[in-house]
Each structure stands twice: as structure tokens, then as C-alpha cells.
C-alpha positions in Angstrom: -4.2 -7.5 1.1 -0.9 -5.8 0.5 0.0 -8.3 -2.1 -2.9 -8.0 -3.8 -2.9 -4.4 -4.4 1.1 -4.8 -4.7 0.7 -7.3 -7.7 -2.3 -5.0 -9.3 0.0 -1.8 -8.9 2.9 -3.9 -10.6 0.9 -4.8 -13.6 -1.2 -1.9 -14.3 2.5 0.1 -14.3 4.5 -2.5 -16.0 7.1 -2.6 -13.1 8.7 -5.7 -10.8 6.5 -6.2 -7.6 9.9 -4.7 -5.7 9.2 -1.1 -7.3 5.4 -2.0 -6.8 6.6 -2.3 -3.0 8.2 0.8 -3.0 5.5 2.8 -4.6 2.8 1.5 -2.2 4.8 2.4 0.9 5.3 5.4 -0.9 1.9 6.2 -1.4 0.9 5.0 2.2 3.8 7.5 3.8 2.3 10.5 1.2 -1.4 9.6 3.0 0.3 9.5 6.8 1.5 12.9 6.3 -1.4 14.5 4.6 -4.6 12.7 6.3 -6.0 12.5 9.8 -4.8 9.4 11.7 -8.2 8.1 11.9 -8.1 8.0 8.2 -4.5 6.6 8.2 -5.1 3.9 10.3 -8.0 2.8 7.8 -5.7 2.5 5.0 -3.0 1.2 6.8 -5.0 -1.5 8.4 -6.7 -2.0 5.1 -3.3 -2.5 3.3 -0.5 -3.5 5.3 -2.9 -4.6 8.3 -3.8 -7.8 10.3 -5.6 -9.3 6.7 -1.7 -9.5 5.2 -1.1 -12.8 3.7 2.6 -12.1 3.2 
């Protein structure tokens, strides 16, 4: 799943999939700070989780 959201995040910003990357982690560190970990380990399951292709 990561590489799917990282190649949509890449071409809806017009930036390489490496500052794609970077901006997802970014975005996932911004969520681990701010959210409840039950909520966290949603989205981080969802994106980065067991489903990861890559």
C-alpha cells in the first residue's frame, strides 16, 4: 500500500517518489505525535503495514 499512496503523492505534487517517501513518513510521524495510538496503528498498518508490496 505504501507504494501506492507514495506514487499518488508523487504525481499529484509533481515531485520524484524519493521526496514522495519523505513526505509520507513525514506525514505518518506528524499523525504519531498528534493521534491516539489506536488510531496510529490504523494508519500505520494501513500504509506502511503487513499489505506492503515493497
Amino acid at each position: 500500500m505504501k507504494h501506492i499512496v507514495r506514487q499518488q503523492v508523487a504525481e499529484e505534487a509533481g515531485i520524484t517518489e524519493d521526496q514522495a517517501e519523505k513526505a509520507v513518513e513525514a506525514l505518518v510521524g506528524y499523525f504519531k505525535m498528534r493521534l491516539p495510538e489506536e488510531i496510529n496503528s490504523e494508519i500505520y498498518n494501513s500504509l506502511i503495514g503487513e499489505d506492503n508490496t515493497d
